[in-house]
C-alpha positions in Angstrom: 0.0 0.0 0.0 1.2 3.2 -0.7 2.0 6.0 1.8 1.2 9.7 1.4 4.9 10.3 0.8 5.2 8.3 -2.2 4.4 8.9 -5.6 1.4 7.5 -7.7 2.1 5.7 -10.9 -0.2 6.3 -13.3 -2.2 3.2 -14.7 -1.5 2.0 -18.1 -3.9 2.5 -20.9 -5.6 -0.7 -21.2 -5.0 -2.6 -24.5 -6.5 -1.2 -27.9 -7.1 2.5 -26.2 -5.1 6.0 -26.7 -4.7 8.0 -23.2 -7.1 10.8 -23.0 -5.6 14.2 -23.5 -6.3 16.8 -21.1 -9.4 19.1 -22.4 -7.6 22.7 -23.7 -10.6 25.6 -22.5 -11.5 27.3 -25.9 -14.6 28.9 -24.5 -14.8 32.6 -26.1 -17.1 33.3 -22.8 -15.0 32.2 -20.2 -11.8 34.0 -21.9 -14.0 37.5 -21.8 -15.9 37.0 -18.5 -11.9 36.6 -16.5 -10.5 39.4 -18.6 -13.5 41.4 -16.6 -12.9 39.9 -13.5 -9.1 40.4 -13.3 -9.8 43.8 -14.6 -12.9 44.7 -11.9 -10.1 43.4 -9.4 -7.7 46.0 -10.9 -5.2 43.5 -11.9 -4.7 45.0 -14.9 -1.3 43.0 -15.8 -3.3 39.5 -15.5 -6.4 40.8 -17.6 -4.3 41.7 -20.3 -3.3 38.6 -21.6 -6.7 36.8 -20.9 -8.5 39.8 -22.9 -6.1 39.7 -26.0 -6.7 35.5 -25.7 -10.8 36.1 -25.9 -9.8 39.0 -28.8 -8.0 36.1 -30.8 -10.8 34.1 -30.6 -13.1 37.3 -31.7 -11.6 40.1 -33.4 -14.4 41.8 -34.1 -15.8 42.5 -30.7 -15.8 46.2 -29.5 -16.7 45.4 -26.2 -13.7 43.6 -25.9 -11.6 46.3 -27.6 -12.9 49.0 -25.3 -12.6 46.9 -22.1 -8.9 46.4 -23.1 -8.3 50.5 -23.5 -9.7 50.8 -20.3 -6.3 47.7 -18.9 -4.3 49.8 -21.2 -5.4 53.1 -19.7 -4.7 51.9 -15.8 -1.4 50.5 -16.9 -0.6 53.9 -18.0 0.0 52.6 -21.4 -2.4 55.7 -23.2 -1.2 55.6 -26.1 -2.1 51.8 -26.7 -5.2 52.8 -25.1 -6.1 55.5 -27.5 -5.7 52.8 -30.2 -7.4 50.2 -28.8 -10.7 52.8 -28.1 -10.2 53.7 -31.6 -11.1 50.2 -33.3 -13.5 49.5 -30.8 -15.4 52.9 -32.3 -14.6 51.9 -36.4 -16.4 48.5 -35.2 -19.6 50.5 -33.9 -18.9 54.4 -34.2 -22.3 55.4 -31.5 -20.6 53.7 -28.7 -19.9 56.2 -25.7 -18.0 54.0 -23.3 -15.4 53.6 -26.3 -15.5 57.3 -26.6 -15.5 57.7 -23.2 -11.9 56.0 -23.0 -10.8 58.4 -25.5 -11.2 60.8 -23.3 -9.4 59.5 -20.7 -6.4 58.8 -22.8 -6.4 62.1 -24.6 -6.3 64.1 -21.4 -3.9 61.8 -19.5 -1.4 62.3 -23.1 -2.0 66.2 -22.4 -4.3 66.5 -25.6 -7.5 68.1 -23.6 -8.6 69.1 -26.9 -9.2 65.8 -28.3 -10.4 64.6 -25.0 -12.7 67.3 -24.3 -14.0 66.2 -28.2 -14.8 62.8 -27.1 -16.2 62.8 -24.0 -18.9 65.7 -26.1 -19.2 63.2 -28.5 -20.1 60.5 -25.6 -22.4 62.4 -24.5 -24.3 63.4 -28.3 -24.4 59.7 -28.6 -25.8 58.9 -25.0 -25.8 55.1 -25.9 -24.1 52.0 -25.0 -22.3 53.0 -21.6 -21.5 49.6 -20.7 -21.1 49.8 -16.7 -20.4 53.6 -17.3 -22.6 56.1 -17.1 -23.4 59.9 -18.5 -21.7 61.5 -15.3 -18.6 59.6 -16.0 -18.4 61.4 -18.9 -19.3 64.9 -17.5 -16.6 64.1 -14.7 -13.7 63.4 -17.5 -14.6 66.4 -19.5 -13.9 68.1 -16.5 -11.1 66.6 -15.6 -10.1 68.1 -19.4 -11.2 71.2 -18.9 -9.2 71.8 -15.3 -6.3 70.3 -16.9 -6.6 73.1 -19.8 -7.3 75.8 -17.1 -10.6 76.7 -17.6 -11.9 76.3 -14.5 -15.2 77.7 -14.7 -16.1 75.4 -17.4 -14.9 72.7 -15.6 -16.9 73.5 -12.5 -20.1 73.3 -14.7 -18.8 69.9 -16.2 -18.9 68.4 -12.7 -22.2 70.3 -11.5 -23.7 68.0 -14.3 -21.5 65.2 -13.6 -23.4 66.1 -9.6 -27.1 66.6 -11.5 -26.3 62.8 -13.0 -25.2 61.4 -9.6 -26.2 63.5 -6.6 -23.4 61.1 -4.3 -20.4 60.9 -7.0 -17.7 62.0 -4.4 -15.1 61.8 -6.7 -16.7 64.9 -8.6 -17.3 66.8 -5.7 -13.4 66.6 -4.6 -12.4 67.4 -7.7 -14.8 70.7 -7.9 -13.3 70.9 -4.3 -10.0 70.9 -6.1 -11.1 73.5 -8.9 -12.6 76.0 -6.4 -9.5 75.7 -4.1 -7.5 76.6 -7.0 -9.5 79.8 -8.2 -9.4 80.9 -4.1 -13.3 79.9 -3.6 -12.6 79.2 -0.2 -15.6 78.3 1.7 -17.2 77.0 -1.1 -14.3 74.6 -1.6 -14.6 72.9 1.7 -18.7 72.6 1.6 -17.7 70.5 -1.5 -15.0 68.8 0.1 -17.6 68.2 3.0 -20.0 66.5 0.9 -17.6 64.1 -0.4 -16.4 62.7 2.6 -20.0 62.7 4.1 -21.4 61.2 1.2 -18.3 58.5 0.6 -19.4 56.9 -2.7 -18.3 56.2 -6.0 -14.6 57.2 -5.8 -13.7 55.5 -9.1 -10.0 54.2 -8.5 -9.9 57.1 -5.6 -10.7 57.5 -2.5 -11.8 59.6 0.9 -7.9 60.5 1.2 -8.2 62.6 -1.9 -11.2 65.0 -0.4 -9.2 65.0 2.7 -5.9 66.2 1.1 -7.7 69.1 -0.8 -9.6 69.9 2.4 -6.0 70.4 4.2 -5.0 72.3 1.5 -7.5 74.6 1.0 -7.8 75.6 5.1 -4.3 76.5 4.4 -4.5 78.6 1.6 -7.7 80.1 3.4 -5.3 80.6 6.5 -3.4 83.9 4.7 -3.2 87.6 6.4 -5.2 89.1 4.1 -8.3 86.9 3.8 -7.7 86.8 7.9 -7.7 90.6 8.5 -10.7 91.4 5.8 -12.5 89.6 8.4 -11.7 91.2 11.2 -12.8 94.6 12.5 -11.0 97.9 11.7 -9.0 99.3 14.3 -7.1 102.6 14.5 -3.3 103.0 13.0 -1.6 103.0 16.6 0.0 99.7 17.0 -0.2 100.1 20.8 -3.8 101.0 21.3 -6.4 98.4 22.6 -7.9 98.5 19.1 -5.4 96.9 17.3 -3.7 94.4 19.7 -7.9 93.2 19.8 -7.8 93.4 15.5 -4.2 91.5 15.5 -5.5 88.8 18.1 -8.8 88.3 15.9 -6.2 88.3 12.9 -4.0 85.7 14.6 -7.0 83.5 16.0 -8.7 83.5 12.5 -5.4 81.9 10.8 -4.2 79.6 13.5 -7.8 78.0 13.6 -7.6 77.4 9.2 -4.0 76.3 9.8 -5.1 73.8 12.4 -7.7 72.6 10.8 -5.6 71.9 7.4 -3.4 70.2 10.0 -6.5 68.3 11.3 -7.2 67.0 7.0 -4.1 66.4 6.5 -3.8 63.6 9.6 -7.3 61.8 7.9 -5.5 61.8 4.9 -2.4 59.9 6.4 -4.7 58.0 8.6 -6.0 56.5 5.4 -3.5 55.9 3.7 0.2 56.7 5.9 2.3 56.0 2.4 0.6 59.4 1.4 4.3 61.6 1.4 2.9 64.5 -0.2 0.0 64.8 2.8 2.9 64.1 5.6 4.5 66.8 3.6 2.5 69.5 3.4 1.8 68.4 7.2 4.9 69.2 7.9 5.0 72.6 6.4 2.1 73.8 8.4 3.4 72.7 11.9 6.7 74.2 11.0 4.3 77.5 9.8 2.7 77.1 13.3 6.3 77.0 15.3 5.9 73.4 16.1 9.3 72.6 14.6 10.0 68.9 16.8 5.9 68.0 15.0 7.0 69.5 11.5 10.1 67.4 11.6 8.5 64.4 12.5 5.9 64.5 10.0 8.6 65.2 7.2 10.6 62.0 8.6 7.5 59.8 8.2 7.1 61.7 4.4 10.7 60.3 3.7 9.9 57.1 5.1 6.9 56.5 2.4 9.9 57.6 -0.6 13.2 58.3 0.7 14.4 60.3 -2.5 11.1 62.6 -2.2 12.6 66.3 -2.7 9.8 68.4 -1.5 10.3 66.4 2.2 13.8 66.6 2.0 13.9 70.6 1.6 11.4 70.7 3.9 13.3 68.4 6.7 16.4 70.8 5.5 14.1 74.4 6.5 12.8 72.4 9.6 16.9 71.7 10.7 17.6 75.0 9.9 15.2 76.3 12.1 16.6 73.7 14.9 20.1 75.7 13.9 21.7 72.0 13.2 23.0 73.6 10.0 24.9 70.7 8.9 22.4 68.1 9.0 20.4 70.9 7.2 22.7 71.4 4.4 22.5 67.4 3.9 19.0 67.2 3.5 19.1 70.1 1.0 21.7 68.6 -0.9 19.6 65.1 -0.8 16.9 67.4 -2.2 18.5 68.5 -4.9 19.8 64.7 -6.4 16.2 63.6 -5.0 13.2 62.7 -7.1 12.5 66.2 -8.5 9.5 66.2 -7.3 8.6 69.6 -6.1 5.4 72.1 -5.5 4.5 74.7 -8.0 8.3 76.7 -6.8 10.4 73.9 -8.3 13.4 73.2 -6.5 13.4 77.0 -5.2 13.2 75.9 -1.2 15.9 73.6 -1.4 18.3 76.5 -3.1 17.2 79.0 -0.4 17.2 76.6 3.1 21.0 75.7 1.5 21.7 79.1 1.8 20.7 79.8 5.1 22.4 76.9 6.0 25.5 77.2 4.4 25.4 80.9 6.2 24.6 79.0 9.7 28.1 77.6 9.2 29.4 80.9 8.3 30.0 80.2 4.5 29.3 83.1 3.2 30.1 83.1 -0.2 28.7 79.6 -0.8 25.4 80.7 1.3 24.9 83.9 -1.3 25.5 81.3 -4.9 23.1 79.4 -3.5 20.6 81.9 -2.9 21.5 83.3 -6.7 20.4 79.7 -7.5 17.4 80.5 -5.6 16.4 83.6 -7.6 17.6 82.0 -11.2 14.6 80.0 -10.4 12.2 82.6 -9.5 13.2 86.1 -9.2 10.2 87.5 -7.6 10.3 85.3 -4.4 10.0 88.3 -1.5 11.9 85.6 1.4 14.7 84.3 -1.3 15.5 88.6 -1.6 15.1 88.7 2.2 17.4 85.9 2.7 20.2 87.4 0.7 19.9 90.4 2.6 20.2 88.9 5.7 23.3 87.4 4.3 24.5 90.4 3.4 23.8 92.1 6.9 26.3 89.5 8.5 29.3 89.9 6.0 28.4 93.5 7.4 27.4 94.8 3.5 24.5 97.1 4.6 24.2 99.2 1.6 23.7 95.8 -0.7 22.0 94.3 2.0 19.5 97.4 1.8 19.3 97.2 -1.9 18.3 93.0 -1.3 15.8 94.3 1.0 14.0 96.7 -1.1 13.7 94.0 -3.6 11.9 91.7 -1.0 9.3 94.5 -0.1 8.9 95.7 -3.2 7.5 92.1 -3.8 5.5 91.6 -0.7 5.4 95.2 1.2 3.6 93.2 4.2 5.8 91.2 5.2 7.4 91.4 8.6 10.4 89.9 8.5 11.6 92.2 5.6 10.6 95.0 7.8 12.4 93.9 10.7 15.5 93.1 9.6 15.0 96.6 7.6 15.1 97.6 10.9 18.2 96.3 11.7 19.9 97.2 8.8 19.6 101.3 9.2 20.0 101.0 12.7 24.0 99.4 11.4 24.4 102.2 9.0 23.2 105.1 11.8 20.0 105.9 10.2 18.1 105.9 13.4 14.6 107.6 12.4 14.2 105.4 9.6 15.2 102.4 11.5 12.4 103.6 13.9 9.9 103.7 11.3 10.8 100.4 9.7 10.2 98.5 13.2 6.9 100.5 13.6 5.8 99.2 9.8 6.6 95.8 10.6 4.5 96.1 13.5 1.5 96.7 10.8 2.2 94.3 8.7 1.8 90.2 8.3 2.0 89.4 12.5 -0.6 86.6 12.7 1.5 83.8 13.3 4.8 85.7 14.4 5.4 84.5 18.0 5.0 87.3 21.2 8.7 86.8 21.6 9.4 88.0 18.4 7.3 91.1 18.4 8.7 92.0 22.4 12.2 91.8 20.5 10.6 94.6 17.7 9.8 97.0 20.7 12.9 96.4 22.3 14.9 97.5 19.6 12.5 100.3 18.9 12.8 101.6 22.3 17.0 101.6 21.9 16.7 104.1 19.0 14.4 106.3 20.8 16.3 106.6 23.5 19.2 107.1 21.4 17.2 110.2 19.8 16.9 111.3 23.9 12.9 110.0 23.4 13.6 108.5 27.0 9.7 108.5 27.9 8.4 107.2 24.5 11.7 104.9 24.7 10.1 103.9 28.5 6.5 103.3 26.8 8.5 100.7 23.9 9.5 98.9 26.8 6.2 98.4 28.4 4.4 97.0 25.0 7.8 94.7 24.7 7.2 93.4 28.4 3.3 93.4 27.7 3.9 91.3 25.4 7.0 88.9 26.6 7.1 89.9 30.7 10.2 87.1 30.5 12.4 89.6 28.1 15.5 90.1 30.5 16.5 92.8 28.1 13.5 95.0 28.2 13.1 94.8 31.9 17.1 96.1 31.9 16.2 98.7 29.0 13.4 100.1 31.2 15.7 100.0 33.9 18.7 102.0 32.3 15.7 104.5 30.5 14.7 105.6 34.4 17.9 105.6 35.4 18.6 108.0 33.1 16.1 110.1 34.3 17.0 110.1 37.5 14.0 107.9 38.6 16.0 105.2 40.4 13.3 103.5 42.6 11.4 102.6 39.1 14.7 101.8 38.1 15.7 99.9 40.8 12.1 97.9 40.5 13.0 97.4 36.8 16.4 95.5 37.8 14.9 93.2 40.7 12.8 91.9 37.9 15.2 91.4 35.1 17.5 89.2 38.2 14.2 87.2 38.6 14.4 86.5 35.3 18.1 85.4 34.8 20.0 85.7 38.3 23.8 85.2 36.9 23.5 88.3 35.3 26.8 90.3 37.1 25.7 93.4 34.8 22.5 93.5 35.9 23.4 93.2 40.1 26.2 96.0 39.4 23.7 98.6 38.1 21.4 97.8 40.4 23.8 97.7 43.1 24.7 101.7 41.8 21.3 102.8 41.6 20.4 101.9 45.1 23.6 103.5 46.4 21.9 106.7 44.9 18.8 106.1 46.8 21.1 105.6 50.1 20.3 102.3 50.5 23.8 101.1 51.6 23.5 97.8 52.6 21.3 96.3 49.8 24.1 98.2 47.6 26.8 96.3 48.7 24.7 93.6 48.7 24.0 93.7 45.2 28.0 94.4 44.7 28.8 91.0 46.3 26.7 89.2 43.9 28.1 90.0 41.1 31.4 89.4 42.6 30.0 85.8 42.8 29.5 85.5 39.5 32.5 87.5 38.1 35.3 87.8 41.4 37.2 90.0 39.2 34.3 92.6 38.3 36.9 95.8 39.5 33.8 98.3 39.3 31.7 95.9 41.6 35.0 96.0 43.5 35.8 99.7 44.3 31.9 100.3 44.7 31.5 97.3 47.5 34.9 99.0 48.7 33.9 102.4 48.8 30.9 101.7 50.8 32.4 99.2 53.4 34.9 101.9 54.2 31.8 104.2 55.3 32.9 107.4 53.2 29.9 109.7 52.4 28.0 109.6 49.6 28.9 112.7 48.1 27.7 112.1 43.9 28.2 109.5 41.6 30.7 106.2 42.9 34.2 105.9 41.2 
């Protein structure tokens, strides 16, 4: 008896018989009925072959010829697909779901002419759809039309693609798209709404696309200008209650759009996480919001879906930059650039620029400034690639070129703030104080919705050292107060408000304004020496030397702190000023 482990010989034909061949499938039917099956299942490599076997059987069978444009089309073979619609129509010319592929080829070859010709002719003919439909057709034409840029036409195309099929999601993200495009806001997310609520017919989509274009139209929505319009007015004085309520309203407006692109972009990833353009543009927004450890996660999980993708890589290279490891920066920018070439609509502009500023974090320069020229050979009206440079130049301490690179970037974009700042600080090197003044008080006025309270204390600081520069001690005093209003952590404004009064002659405000700035940062032997001289002018001896022995601690060879603590131990009077 044989055992399962040994093999079965085969019985030999019995006298005066031939062994039976195995039967060879010929069926037409079941050749055409798998070729539909592979292809439903979107194995489009294994219904290839099965369809051309069923074709050899019948040659003359549209059906077949149309079915296998549509294999073609999803193999990205177009061309082929173009061809194989083609004969499909010779063999019966009022077939829309021939013509229908047409389309589809056309516009995915870049001809939206021909395409949008078809799909009209589809539609004239209104017969023989196979599992198609009408709104299939309306949808492609507008596919066509968006791809030709003319987006108003193609918004009507997928209104009656919508009229056909009231739940065809896949139209209403792509008129989400369309609307986002043309800056139709509001209306663009309703439509994006709809599609994920309604979920259906996605085609070879899905959700993640209405997702995506959600998350990228609450950003675009998220900009100072559409922020402010809806805001109420306020007057022009940048301290007044007025306008810090009309900046907060600003800043609340934008931070709740960016968020909730944030918010889009996670269902996109949750859907499908090898989506590297959603962790992307994820990533852009968080490091937009200041959440730079977030952005740079995001951008490592956008680099974990395609490694050589060189939008993530600039954008892990600004993120680094921002984390001042200007090395590991100039890396990622130089990964960018041999990357995948895949960019957004600036090309390979970000990558030029973050090199720059990273090649000027390691104090190159020369190299930082070629690559910003790279920067502006790809687009020369980029206001932060001219603000860059001048920046650049402001550290090789070139402040008239670095002026000239700064009119450039407002002349492109005369709200932005960090132009106006570093304006700023660009007058106030070449002694033009007044102007300097006035380019801090524009930048105060100009795009602050998402610049941190830090960053705007630091504006009045600097303000407030030019006025008192001017001998404006009491309007230099009041710059203080909106600095330490707004950042009451700033060590240098409590010290500048302290050294204003002093000047004055108001030493207990002055000695007030010290105390703080020590609560702030105690090792500060500057700090305890002035204080320790202005309360030697308000005769308080003992807390005098007191504040002289502590900055001895920090620095026991301070000589000033030395001959004050001195003077005062030994008693003498206090006739003036101390030596």
């Amino acid at each position: 008896m044989a055992t399962s482990n040994q093999p079965l010989v085969a019985r030999s034909a019995e006298a005066g018989t031939s062994p039976r061949a195995v039967p060879v499938i010929a069926d037409f039917n079941y050749y055409a009925n798998l070729c539909n099956l592979l292809r439903n299942q979107q194995k489009y490599e294994a219904a290839l072959p099965v369809c051309e076997q069923a074709m050899n059987m019948r040659r003359r069978n549209p059906l077949l010829w149309a079915i296998r444009s549509d294999i073609l089309f999803n193999l990205g073979r177009y061309e082929e697909a173009v061809a194989s619609a083609t004969a499909a129509i010779e063999m019966r010319p009022k077939y829309s779901f021939a013509r229908l592929q047409q389309c589809r080829a056309f516009s995915e070859l870049g001809n939206q002419e021909l395409a949008i010709a078809a799909c009209d002719q589809a539609l004239q003919i209104n017969k023989d759809w196979g599992e198609m439909s009408p709104a299939a057709a309306w949808y492609t034409k507008g596919l066509a039309l968006e791809r030709g840029k003319q987006n108003t036409e193609a918004i009507a195309a997928y209104d009656q693609a919508l009229q056909l099929q009231p739940q065809y999601s896949l139209a209403l993200a792509s008129q989400c798209r369309v609307l986002s495009e043309m800056g139709e806001y509001e209306t663009a997310i309703a439509a994006c709404d709809q599609a994920i609520e309604t979920n259906n017919n996605w085609g070879n989509s899905s959700l993640a696309q209405a997702a995506f274009w959600r998350g990228l139209t609450f950003s675009r929505w998220g900009t100072y200008e559409q922020a402010i319009a809806s805001c109420p007015q306020a007057t022009t004085d940048a301290e007044s209650i007025e306008q810090k309520t009309r900046l907060a309203c600003i800043k609340q407006k934008r931070l709740n759009r960016l968020e909730a692109a944030i918010d889009a972009f996670k269902r996109t990833v949750a859907i499908n996480p090898q989506d590297a353009t959603a962790w992307t543009y994820q990533g852009n927004l968080l490091a937009e919001l200041g959440q730079y450890s977030q952005a740079k996660i995001a951008y490592e999980a956008a680099l974990k879906a395609s490694p050589n993708y060189s939008l993530a890589l600039a954008g892990q290279c600004a993120i680094l930059n921002k984390l001042e490891n200007y090395q590991a920066a100039l890396t990622a920018c130089d990964r960018a650039l041999q990357g995948d070439g895949k960019w957004d609509e600036n090309g390979s502009l970000l990558a030029h620029l973050q090199r720059g500023q990273a090649l000027a974090g390691l104090k190159q320069y020369e190299a930082a400034l070629a690559a910003i020229e790279q920067a502006l050979s790809q687009k020369s009206d980029f206001a932060q690639t001219w603000n860059a440079k001048s920046v650049i130049l402001w550290q090789m301490n070139q402040y008239q070129q670095a002026l000239q690179a700064n009119d450039r970037a407002l002349a492109i974009d005369s709200n932005y703030f960090q132009a106006w700042l570093n304006r700023g600080s660009i007058l106030r090197a070449l002694n033009r104080k007044e102007e300097a003044i006035a380019a801090y008080e524009r930048s105060l006025t100009s795009d602050i919705s998402l610049i941190s309270a830090t960053t705007l204390a630091d504006v009045w600081t600097n303000r407030s050292l030019l006025l008192w520069d001017l001998g404006k001690t009491q309007e230099a005093i009041n710059s203080t107060n909106s600095a330490i209003a707004l950042n009451p952590n700033s060590l240098t404004a409590w010290f500048n408000r302290a050294v204003f009064y002093d000047s004055l002659q108001q030493y207990e405000p002055a000695a007030i304004a010290y105390q703080q700035a020590l609560k702030i940062q105690p090792q500060q032997e500057r700090v305890w020496f002035a204080l320790g001289v202005v309360l030697l002018r308000l005769k308080r001896q003992p807390e005098a030397i007191a504040a002289f022995e502590e900055a001895l601690k920090i620095n026991p060879n301070y000589s000033e702190a030395i001959h004050n603590r001195n003077f005062l131990l030994r008693s003498y009077p206090i006739t003036g000023e101390p030596y």
